[in-house]
N, C-alpha and C positions, 0 to 999 in steps of 0.2 A: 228869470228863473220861474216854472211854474210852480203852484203849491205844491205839489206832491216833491218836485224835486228842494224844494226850500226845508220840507219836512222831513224828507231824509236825510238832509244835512243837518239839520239840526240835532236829529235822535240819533247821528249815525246809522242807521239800520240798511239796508238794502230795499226792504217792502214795508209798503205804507200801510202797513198790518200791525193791529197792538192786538194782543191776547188781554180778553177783561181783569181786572185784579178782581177777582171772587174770594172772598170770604169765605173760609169751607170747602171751597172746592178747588182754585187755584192753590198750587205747591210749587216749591222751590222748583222740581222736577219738571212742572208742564212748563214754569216760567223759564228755565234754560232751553229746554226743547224749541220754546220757541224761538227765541233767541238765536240759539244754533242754526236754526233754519232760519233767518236772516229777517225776523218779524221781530216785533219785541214785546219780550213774555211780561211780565205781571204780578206781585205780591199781594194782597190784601194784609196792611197791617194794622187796620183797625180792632181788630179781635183779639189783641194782646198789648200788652205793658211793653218798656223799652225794650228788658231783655230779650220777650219773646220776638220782638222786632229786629232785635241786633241778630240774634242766631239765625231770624229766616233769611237776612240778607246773605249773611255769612255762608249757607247752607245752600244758596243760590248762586255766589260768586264761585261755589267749590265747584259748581257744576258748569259755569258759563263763564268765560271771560268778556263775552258780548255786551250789549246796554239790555238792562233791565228796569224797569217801571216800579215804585213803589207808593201803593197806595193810602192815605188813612183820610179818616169820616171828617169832617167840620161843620157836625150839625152844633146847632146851640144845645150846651149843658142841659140836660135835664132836669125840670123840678117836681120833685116828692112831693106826693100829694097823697096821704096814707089814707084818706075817704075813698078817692074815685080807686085806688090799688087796690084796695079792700072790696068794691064795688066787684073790681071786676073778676077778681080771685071769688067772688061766690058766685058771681056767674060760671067761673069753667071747674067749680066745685062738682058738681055731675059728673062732669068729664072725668076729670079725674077720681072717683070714685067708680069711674066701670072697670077701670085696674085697680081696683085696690089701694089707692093715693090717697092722699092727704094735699091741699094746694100748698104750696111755701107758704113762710107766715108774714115775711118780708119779702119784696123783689126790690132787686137792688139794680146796678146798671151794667152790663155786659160785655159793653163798648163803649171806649171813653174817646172822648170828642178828642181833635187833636190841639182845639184852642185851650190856651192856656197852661199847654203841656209843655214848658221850657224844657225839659229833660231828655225829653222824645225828639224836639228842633237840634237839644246843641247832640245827640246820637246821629242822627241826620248829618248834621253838619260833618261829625267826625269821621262819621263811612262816607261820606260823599257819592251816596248812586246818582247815578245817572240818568234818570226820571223820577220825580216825585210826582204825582199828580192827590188833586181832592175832590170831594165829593159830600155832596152837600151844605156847600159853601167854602168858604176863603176864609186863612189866618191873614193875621194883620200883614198889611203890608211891608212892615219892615221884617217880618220873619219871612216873608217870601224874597226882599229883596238881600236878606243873610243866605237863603238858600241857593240860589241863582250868581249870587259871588263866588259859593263855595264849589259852582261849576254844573249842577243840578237845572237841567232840563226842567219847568214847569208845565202842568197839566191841569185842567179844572174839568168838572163837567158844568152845561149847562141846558135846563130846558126850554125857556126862554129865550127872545132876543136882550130883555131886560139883564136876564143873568149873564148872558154870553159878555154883556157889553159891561156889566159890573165885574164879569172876571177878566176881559181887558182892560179895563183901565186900574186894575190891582197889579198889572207889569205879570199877571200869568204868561207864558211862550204861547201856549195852545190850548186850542177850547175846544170839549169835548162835548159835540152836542145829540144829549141823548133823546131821542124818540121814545111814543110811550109804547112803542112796539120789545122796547129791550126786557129782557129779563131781570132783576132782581129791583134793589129800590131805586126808586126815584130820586131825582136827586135835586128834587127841587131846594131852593134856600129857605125858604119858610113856605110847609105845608101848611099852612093852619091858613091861607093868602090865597087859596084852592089852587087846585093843577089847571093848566091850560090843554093838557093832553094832545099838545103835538107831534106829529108823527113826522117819523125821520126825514122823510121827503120837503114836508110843509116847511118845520125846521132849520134845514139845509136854504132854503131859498130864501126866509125870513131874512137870514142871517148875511147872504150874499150881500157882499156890497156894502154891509152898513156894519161890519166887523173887520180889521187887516188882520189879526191872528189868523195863523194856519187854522183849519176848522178842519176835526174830525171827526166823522159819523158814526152813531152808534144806536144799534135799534134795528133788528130782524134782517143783519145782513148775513147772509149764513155761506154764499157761494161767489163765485167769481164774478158771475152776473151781476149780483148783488153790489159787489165792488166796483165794478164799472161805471153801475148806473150813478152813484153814490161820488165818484169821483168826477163823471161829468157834469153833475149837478152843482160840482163847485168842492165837494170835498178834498183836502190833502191828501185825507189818510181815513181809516176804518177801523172801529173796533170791534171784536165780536167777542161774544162772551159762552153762549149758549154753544156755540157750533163747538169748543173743545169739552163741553162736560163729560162726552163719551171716549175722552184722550183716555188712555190708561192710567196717565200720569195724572190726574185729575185726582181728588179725592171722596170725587161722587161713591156713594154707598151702592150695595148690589141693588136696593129698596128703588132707590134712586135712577140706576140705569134702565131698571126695568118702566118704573114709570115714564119717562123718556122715552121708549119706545112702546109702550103703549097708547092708546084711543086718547089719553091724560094730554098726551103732547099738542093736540090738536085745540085743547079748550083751557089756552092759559088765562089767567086771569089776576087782575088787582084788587091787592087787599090790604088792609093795617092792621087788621085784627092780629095778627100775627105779632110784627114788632111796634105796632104805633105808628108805622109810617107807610105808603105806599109803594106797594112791591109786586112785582110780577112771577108770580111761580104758578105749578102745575095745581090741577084742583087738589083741595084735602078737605077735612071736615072745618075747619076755618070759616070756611067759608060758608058755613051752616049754621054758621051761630047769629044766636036770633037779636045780636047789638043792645040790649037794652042800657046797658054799662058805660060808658063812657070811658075811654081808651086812656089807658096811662101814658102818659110821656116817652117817646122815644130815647132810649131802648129799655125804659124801665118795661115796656108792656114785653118785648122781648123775652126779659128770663120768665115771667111766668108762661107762655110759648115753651121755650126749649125745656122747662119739669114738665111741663105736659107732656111732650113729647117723649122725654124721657122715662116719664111713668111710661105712655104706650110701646113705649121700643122695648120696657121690659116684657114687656106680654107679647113680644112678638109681633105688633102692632105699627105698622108707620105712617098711621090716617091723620097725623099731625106734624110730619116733617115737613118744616121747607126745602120741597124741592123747587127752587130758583129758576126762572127758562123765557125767555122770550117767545115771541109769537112764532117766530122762524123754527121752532122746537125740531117737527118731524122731520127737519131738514138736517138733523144733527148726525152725523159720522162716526162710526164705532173703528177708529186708528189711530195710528200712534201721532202725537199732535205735529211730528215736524214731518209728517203725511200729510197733514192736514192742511199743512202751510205751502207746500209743494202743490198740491191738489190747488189750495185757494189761486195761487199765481199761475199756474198753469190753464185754469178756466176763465181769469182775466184777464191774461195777457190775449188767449184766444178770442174774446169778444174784444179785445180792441184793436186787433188786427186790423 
């Protein structure tokens, strides 16, 4: 059995196509869409508590009977550290003063890890979907091996051959290896260890050979080609993330679509200054800020980000949103995503003619 076809048995799907779980921007909506069209769509459920996690499944199965992907973070907990928070609330005190703001007095944490989260595991357990995957690291072992009883597909990402091979031997199904060509964060396991910043191709070959999980590629694959080349390289399967922001079903902003098709799309870039961690989006003023601060803890540096933001979004302003985009950007498609999914196997099947 070759990988691709090992990887559709396992996800059920038809195409060896996953739609990214995006935070913010994936919806139950694009995640059925894709699904329907025979890929498998994607949840981002790091951004909310159990309930809001139980509703979006709920809200996704109303829409899909197909397999869908469920995603949440497993970075390490955050630790408060109210000097360096403080530090860097007076650095983006300016900023926030050309609207009229005030910076928060606390920043608190906006995304909760999923280690640790018994409550979150046995909701899991009790909807039972059909892909869970992580990011940013691995729950313990014995919560992945409660997961995978209860019938639950495993997914990880990894940037390394190091991680790829610490998330196979945690009994993950499939390793999702990201390139630093991909849009949004990195998903390294401990940033503070620095990035290797390899890129999907390099990646992809590292890992040949000296991994048996299905591997699947993720990182400025945006077209059919891209798919091709991706899968003769040794991939199972392909994620894209960036190529559905212009789905309708998306819940990219109007700010948002425009940037994307704009000169923006052309000069992505990595940054922390944002959440604390390394992330790939379109330029904003972020990235003008002159660091002298020392970055708070992932995701605590986050909420001070999203009040700024929020201050400028009231003035009309969106020089501080993340918009999230891999390098593949201007290659993004303004249709409906199970178009998009149509289009993607239609231009791989033709180059593998």
């Amino acid at each position: 059995m070759s990988a691709t076809a090992d990887f559709l048995n396992r996800v059920a799907v038809r195409h060896p196509i996953i739609q990214a779980p995006m935070v913010g921007v994936s919806t139950p909506a694009l995640a059925a869409a894709v699904s329907n069209a025979g890929g498998l769509g994607s949840i981002g459920l790091g951004g909310g508590g159990v309930d809001e996690a139980r509703a979006a499944i709920g809200a996704t199965r109303a829409l899909t009977s197909a397999p869908f992907n469920v995603n949440l973070f497993c970075h390490r907990p955050a630790v408060a550290d109210p000097a360096r928070e403080a530090a860097w609330l007076a650095e983006l005190r300016p900023l926030f003063a050309e609207f009229g703001a005030q910076p928060p007095t606390v920043l608190r944490e906006p995304y909760q890890s999923f280690i640790g989260q018994r409550a979150m595991l046995d909701m899991l357990l009790a909807e039972r979907p059909a892909v869970v995957s992580f990011h940013f690291g691995l729950p313990s072992q014995e919560w992945i091996r409660e997961l995978r009883a209860s019938g639950s597909v495993t997914l990880a990402s990894a940037t390394t051959l190091a991680e790829a091979q610490a998330v196979e031997a945690a009994g993950i199904d499939i390793i999702v290896a990201q390139g630093v060509e991909a849009g949004g964060h990195r998903g390294m396991f401990e940033p503070e260890a620095g990035d290797a910043l390899l890129g999907t191709v390099a990646l992809l070959r590292l890992l040949a050979g000296k991994v048996k999980a299905p591997v699947v590629a993720a990182g400025g694959i945006m077209d059919g080609a891209g798919i091709a080349a991706a899968l003769q390289l040794g991939a199972a399967a392909v994620q894209l993330g960036t190529a559905f922001v212009l789905a309708p079903e998306s819940a990219a902003n109007a700010a948002y679509r425009a940037a994307m098709k704009s000169a923006a799309a052309y000069r992505t870039r990595l940054t922390a200054a944002i959440s604390g961690r390394a992330a790939r989006g379109l330029p904003n003023r972020f990235d003008d800020l002159p660091g002298t601060a020392v970055l708070p803890d992932y995701p605590i540096a986050y909420d001070a980000a999203k009040a700024l933001h929020a201050a400028a979004s009231a003035r009309g302003c969106s020089d501080f949103a993340p918009h999230w985009a891999g390098q593949g950007a201007p290659l993004a498609r303004e249709m409906p995503a199970a178009q998009i999914v149509a289009e993607l196997v239609r231009e791989w099947q033709a180059v593998s003619r």
